[in-house]
C-alpha positions in Angstrom: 36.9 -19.4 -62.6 35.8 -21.8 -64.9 34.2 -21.0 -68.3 32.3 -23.2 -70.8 36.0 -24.3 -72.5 37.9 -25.1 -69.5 34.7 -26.4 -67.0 35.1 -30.1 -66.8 31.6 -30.2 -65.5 29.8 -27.9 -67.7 28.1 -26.7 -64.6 27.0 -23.2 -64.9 27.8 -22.1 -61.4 31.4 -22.7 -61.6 31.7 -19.8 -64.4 30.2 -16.9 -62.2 33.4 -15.8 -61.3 34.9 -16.1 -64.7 32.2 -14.0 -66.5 32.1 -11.0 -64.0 36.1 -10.6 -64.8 35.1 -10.9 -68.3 36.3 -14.5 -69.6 34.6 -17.3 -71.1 31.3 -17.4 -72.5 29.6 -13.9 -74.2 26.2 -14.6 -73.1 27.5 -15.1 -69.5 30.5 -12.0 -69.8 27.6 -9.7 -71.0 24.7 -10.5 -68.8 22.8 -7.4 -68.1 25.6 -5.2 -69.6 28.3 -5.2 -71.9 30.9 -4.5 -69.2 33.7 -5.9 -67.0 31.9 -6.3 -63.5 34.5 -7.4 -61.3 38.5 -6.0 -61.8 40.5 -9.5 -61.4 42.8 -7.7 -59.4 40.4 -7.0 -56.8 39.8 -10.9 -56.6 41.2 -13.1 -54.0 39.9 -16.8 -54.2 40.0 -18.0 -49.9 40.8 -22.0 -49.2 40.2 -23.0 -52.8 40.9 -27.3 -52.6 39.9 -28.7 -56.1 40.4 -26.7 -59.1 40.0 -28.4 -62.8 42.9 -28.3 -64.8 41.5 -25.4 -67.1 39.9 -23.8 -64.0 43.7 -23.5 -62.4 45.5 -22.3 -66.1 42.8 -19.3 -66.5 43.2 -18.4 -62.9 47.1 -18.2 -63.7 46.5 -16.7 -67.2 44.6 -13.7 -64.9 46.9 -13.8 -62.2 44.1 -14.4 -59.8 44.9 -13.9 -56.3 44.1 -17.3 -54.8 45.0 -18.9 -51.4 44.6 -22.6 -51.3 43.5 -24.6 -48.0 47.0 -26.6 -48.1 48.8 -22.6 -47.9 45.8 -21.4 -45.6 46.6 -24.7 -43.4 50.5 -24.1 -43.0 50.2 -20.2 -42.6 47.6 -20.3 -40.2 44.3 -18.8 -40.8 45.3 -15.5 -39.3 48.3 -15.5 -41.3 46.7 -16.0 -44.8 43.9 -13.0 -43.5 46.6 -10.7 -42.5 48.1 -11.4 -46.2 44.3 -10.5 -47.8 43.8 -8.1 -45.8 47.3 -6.4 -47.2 46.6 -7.4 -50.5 43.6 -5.1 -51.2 45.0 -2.5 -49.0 45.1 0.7 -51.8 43.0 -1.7 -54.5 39.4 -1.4 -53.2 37.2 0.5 -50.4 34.1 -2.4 -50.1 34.3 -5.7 -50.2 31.8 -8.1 -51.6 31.6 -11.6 -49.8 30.8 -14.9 -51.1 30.5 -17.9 -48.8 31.0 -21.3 -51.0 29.4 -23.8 -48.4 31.7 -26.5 -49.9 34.7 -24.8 -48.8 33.7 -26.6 -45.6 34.6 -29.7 -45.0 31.9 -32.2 -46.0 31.9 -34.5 -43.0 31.0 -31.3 -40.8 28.6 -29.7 -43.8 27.4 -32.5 -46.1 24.2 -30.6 -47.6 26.6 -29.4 -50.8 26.3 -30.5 -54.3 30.0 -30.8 -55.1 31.8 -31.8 -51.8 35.3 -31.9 -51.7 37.2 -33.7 -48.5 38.2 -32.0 -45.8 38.0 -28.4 -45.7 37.8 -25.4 -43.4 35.7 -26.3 -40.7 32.7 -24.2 -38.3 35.0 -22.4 -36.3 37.1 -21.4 -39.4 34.2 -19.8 -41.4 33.1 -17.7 -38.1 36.8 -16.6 -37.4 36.8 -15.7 -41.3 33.4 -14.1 -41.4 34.3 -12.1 -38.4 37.6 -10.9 -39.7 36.3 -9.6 -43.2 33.8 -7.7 -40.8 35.8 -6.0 -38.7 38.4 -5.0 -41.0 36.7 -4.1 -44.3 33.4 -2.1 -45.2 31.4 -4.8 -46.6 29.1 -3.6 -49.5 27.7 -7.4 -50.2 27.5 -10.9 -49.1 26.3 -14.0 -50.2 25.8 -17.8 -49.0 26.4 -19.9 -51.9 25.8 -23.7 -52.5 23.9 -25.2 -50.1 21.9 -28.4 -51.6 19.2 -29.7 -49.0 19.0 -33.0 -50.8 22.2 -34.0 -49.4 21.9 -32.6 -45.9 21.8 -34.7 -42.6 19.8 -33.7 -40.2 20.0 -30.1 -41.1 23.9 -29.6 -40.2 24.5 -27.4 -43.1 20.9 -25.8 -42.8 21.3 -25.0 -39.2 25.0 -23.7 -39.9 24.1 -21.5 -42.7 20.8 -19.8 -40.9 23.6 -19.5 -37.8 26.1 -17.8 -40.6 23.0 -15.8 -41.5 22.4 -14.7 -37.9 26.3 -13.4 -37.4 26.4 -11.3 -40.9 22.9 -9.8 -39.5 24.9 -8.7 -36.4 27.7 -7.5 -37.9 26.1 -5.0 -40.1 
């Protein structure tokens, strides 16, 4: 949710989110079209960890949904589902899914470009990804982040081409 003014980084992939709801940069809020893509209210941000100070002020200026991992932790995963899933009940009739690869913890995934410590772990992503599956129409998905350069011995290759091979069964 970051855009050019509030991304600490300047990296370009942190703004996707931001520019599809229409914020931050013109050439980025425009892309293809001179259009909102994405309503924010049909936004929830799942077991976000690190968020830059800008980042965290736009999603409240928005009033982004957003669950962080410390919420998603004390809840209980099923918990914080249950509270997405009512959240969009009446707001949409497909759901698009992203998987950000660094929303895992980097010990368990390390092939990420921007890893963050701890995080939801194997087990979490597969109850998640089977969850959206059963209990929305899913129009899209994506995989996001994964940085072979900083993989070890495959561990985030094997566990995204295994996150590949559950979203192929599910459809």
């Amino acid at each position: 949710m970051n855009t050019g003014v509030t991304s600490e980084s300047g990296n370009i992939h942190g703004m996707i989110l931001a520019s599809l709801v229409g914020e931050g940069e013109p050439e980025l809020v425009n892309l293809h079209r001179e259009k909102i893509k994405l309503k924010k209210e049909n936004v929830i941000i799942f077991g976000v960890r690190d968020l830059d100070v800008g980042e965290r002020a736009n999603i409240d200026k928005l009033n982004i949904k957003y669950f962080s991992y410390a919420y998603i932790k004390r809840v209980g995963l099923n918990q914080a589902l249950e509270e997405a899933r009512a959240y969009f009940i009446d707001k949409i009739t497909k759901l698009h899914v992203s998987i950000d690869l660094d929303s895992l913890d980097p010990s368990i995934i390390p092939g990420v470009s921007v890893p963050v410590e701890k995080g939801f772990r194997k087990d979490d992503v597969r109850i998640i990804v089977d969850y959206l599956f059963t209990n929305f129409t899913i129009s899209s998905a994506d995989i996001v982040e994964y940085n072979p350069h900083y993989d070890n011995n495959d561990k985030t290759l094997n566990f995204l081409l295994e996150l590949i091979e559950k979203i192929k069964a599910l459809v």
